[in-house]
C-alpha positions as CSV (number, residue, x, y, z in Angstrom):
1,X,124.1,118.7,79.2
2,X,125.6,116.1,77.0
3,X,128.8,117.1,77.8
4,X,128.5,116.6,81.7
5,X,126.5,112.7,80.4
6,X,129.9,111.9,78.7
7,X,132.5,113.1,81.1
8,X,131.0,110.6,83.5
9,X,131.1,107.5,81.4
10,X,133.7,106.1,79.6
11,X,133.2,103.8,76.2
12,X,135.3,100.9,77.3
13,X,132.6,100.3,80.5
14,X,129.7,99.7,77.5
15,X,127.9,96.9,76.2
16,X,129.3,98.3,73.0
17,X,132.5,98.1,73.4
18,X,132.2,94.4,75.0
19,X,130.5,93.7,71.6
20,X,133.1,95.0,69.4
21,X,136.0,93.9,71.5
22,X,134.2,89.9,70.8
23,X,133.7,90.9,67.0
24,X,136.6,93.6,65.5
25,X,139.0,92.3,63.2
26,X,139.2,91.8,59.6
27,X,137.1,88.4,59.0
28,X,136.1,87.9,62.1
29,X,132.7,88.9,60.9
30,X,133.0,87.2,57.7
31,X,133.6,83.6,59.1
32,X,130.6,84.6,61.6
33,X,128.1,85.5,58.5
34,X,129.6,82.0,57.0
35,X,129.3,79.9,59.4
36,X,125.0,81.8,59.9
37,X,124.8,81.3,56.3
38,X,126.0,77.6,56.1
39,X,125.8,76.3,59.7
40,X,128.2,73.7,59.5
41,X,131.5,74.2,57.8
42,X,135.3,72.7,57.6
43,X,138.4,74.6,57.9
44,X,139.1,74.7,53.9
45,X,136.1,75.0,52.9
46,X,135.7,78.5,54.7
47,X,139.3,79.0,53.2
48,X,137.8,78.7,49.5
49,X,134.8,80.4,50.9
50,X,136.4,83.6,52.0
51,X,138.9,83.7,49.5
52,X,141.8,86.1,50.2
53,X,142.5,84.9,53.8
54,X,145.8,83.7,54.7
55,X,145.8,79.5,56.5
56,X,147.6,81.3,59.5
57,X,145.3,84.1,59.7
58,X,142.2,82.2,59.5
59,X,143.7,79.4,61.8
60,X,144.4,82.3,64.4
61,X,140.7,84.2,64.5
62,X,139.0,80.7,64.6
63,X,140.8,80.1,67.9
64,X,139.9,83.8,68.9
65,X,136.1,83.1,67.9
66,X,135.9,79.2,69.6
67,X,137.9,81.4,72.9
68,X,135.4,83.7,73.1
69,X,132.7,81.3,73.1
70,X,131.0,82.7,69.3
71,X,132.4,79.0,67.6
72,X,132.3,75.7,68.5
73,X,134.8,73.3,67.2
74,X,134.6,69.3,66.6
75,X,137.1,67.4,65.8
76,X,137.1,63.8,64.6
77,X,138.9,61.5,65.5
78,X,140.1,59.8,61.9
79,X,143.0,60.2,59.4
80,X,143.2,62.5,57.9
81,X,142.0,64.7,60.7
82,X,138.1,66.4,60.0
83,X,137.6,69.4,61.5
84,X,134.0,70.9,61.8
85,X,133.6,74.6,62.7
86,X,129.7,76.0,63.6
87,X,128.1,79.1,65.7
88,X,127.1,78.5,69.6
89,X,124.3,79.8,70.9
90,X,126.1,83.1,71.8
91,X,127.6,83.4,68.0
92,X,123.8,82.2,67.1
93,X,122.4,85.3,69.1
94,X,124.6,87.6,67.4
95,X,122.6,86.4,63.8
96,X,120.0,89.1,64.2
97,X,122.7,91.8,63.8
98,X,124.3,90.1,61.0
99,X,121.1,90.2,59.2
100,X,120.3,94.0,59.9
101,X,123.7,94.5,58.5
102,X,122.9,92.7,55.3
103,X,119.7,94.7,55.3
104,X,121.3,97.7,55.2
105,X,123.6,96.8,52.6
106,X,121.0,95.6,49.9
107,X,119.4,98.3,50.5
108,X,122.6,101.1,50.6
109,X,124.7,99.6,48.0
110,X,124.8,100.8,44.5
């Protein structure tokens, strides 16, 4: 039985997939549980934050984040520049999870 369920279906066609495809990455989940934990952050301040993240690398998954519509960016207009980075309401729906995860990690590590 469960092998004629899963020769029908195909992982990439799942919610699942559309999930991790929005989420995998190596601190793509890290800025997201920053920016739950702290609502409101600049660029270098998640930098210090995060710690061993590269400028370009955290440059680069903040434009993946804001393009798939988890981030929202602000920008002022002033010199020098002041960037603001925060969750949308579609990163903001993805909190719950977050906080299962850290759930499950208080409670699993050692």
């Amino acid at each position: 039985m469960a092998a004629d369920c899963i020769a029908n279906h195909k992982l990439e066609d799942t919610g699942f997939n559309y999930t991790m495809s929005l989420i995998q990455g190596k601190y793509k989940m890290f800025i997201l549980y920053t920016l739950a934990c702290y609502e409101v952050v600049r660029f270098n301040e998640m930098k210090k934050y995060i710690g061993e993240i590269s400028y370009k690398t955290l440059s680069s998954t903040l434009k993946e984040l804001e393009a798939d519509g988890l981030i929202r960016r602000k920008e002022y207009p002033q010199i020098p520049p002041k960037v603001e980075y925060s969750l949308s309401e579609k990163g903001k729906s993805l909190i719950p999870i977050l906080g299962e995860m850290c759930d499950w990690g208080e409670a699993h590590r050692a």
